[in-house]
VOSEMAR-749729 format. One record per atom (N, C-alpha, C): residue in one letter; x, y, z. Coordinates in steps of 0.001 Angstrom, whole numbers, plus 500000, padded with zeros to 6 digits. Example, Ala and Ser with C-alpha at 12.3 -4.5 7.8 and 13.67 -1.06 7.14 Angstrom:
A513190494310507800;A512300495500507800;A513200496700507800;S512850497750507080;S513670498940507140;S512900500030507870;
! end
This chain:
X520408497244505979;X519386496560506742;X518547497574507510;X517212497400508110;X516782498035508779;X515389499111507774;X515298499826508512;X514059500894507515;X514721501864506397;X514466501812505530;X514545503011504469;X514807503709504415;X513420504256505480;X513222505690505806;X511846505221507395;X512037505981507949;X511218506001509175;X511255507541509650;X509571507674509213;X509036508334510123;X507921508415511148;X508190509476511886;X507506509306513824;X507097511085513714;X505888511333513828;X505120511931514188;X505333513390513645;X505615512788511968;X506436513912510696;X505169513568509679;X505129515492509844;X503881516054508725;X504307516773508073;X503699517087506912;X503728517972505731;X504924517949505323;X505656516972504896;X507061516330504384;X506559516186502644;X507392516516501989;X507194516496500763;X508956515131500114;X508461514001499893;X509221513494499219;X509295512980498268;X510680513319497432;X510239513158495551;X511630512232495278;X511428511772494364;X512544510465493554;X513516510023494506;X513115508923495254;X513784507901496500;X513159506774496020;X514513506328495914;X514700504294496086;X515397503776497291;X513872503126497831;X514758502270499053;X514348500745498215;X515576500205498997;X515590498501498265;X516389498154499380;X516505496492499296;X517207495370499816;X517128495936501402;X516282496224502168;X516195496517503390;X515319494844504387;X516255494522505101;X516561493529505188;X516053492866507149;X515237492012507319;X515392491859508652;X514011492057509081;X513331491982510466;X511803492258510985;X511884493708511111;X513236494444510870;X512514496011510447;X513295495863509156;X512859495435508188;X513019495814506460;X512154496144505705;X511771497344506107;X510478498416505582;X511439499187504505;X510835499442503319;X511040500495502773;X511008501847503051;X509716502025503546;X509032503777503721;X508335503470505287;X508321503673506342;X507223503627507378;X506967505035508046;X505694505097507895;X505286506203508163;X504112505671509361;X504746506529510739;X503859506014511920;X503608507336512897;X502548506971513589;X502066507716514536;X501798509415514293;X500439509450513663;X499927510715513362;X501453511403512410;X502149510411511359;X502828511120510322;X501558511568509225;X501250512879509315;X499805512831508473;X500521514048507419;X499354514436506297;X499852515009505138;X501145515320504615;X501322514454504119;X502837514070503627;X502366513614502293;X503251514292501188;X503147513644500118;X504627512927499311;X504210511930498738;X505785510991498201;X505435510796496429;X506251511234496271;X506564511419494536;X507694510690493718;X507227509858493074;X508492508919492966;X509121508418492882;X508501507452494100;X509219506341495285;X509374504910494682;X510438504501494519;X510836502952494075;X510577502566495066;X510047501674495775;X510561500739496973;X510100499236496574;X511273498841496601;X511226497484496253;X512077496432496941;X512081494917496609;X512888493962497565;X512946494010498945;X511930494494499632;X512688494829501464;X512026493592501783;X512515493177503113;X511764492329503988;X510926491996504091;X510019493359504722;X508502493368505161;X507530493776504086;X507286495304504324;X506729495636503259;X507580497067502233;X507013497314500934;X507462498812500440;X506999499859501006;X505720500163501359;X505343501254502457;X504798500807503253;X504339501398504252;X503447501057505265;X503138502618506047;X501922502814505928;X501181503508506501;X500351503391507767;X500655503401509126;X500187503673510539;X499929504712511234;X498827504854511583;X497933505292512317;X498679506605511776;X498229506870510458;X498735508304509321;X498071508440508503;X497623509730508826;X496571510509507180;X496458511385506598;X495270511854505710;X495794512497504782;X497136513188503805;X497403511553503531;X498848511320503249;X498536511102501255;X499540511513500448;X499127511304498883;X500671511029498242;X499907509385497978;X501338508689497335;X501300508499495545;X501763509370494937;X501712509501493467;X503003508994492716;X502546508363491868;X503569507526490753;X504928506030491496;X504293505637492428;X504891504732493056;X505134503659492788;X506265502751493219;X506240501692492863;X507062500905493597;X505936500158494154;X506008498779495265;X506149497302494549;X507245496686494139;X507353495644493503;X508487494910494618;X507989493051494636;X508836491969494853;X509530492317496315;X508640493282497162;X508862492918498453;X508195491376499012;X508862491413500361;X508758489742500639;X507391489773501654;X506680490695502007;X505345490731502428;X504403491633501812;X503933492521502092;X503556493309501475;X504464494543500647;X503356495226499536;X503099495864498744;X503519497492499350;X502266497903499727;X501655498905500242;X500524498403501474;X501093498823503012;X500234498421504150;X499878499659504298;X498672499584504704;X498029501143505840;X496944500272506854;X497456500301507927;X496497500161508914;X496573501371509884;X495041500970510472;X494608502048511538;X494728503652510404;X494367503932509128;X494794505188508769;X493501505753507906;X493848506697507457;X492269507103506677;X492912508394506039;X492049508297504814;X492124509835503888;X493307509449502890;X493669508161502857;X495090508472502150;X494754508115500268;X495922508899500141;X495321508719498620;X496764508120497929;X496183506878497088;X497759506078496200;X497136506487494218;X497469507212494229;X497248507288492373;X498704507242491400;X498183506400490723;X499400505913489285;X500136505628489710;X500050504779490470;X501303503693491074;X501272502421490160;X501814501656490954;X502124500218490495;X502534499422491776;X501880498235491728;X501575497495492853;X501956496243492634;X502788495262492079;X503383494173491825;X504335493223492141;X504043491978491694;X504938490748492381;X505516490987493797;X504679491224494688;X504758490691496135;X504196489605496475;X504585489305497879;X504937487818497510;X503151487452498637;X502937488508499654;X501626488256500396;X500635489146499499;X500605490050500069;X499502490848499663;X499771491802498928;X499610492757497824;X499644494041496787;X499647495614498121;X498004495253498034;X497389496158498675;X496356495612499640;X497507496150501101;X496628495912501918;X496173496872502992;X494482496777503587;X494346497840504126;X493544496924505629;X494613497432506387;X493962496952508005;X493388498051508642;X491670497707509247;X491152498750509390;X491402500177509291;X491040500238508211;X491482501603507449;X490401501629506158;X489786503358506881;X488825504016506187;X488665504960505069;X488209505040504445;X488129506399503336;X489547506860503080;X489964505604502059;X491259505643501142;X490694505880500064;X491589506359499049;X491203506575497698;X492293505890497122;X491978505153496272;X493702504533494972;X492187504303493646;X492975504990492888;X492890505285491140;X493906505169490449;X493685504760489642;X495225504999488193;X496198504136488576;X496041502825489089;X497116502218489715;X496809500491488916;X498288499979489190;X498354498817488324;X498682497455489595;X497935496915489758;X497937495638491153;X497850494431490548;X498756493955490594;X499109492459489828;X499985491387490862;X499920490093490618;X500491488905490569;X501233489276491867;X500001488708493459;X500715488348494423;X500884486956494098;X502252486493495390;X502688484970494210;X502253484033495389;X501920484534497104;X501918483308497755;X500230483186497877;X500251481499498163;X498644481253498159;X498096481565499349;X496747481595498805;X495998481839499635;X495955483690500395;X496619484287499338;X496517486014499632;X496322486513498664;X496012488012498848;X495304488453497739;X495761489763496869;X496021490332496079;X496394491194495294;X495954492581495827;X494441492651496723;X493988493946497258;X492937493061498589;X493478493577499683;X492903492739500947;X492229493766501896;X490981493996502459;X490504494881502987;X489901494161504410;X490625494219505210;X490547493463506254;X489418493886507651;X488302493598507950;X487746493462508625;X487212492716510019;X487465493841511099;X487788492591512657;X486348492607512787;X485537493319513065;X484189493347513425;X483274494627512507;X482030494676513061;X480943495592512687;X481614497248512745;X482011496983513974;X483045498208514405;X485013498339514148;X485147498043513721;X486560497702513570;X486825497021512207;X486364497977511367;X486729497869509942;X487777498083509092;X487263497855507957;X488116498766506605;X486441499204505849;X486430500241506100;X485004500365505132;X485400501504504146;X484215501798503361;X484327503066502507;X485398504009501957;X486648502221501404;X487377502914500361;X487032502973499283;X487597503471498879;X487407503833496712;X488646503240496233;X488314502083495499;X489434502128494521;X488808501647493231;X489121502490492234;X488621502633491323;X489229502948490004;X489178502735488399;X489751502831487668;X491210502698487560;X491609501352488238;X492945500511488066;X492983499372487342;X494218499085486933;X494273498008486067;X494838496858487882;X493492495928487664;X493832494961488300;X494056493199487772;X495612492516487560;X495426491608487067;X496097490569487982;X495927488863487254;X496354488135488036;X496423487667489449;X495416488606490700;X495173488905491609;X493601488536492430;X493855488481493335;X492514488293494122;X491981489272494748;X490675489824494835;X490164491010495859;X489145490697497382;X489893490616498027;X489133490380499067;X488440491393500406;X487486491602500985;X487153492910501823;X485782493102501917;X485684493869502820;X484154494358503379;X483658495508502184;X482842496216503349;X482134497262502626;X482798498506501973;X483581497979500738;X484022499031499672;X483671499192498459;X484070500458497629;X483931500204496459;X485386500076495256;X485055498854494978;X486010498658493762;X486208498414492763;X486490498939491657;X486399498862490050;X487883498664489336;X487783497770488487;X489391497667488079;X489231497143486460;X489670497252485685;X489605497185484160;X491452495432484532;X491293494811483281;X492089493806483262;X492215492886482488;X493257492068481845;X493514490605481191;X494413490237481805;X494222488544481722;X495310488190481736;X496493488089481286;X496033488607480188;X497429488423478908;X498393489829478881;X497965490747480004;X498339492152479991;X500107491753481285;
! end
């Protein structure tokens, strides 16, 4: 029960082939990475089944999450709020049950090469870019050249491109 892994104000951490699962409870995070945990890269990473979410990214950046995979947590996917610069490529983003990918005000992300499919509860969305005001955004991410299916995209001022079937 509890977090995964938790980190607090840990940089330039290099982590490669970790499975967190069945993490259980209002702290059942897979991965949390908080408070100026910035350039850190994760290579890898299963995180699947937890509580809350598989990662979550706070007020942490220039952070690069490669070959990941966030499946059938019970809220989110992959969270980053308050963060910027972070980069998710050739992951996989699936069957969560709120949101895939979600980004609470949080700026100039990059995700490419990634596969975001079939959030299952209604009324949420597969990639959510959440916006409080004019000032208090999610603006000017990139996500681009992913396979996005079965999913909804919702968000402000970004850019997003995703190739897809349903039958995939």
């Amino acid at each position: 029960s509890g977090y995964g892994m938790y980190l607090s104000l840990s940089s330039n951490n290099t982590l490669t082939n970790i499975t967190v699962s069945n993490n259980a409870g209002n702290s059942g995070y897979g991965i949390y990475f908080i408070s100026s945990s910035n350039n850190n890269t994760l290579t890898n990473i299963n995180s699947s089944r937890n509580d809350v979410t598989g990662i979550t990214l706070e007020s942490s950046s220039n952070n690069t999450l490669t070959n990941i995979n966030s499946s059938g947590n019970s809220i989110h996917g992959i969270y980053i709020i308050s963060s910027s610069r972070n980069q998710i490529i050739n992951s996989t983003i699936r069957d969560n049950k709120q949101f895939g990918l979600y980004l609470y005000q949080s700026s100039y992300n990059n995700v490419t090469g990634t596969r975001i499919e079939n959030s299952s509860a209604s009324g949420f969305a597969g990639i959510y870019l959440y916006t409080k005001s004019a000032t208090s955004n999610s603006s000017y991410n990139r996500i681009w050249n992913n396979i996005i299916n079965n999913t909804a995209i919702s968000g402000g001022r970004n850019w997003i491109t995703g190739t897809g079937s349903a039958g995939e």
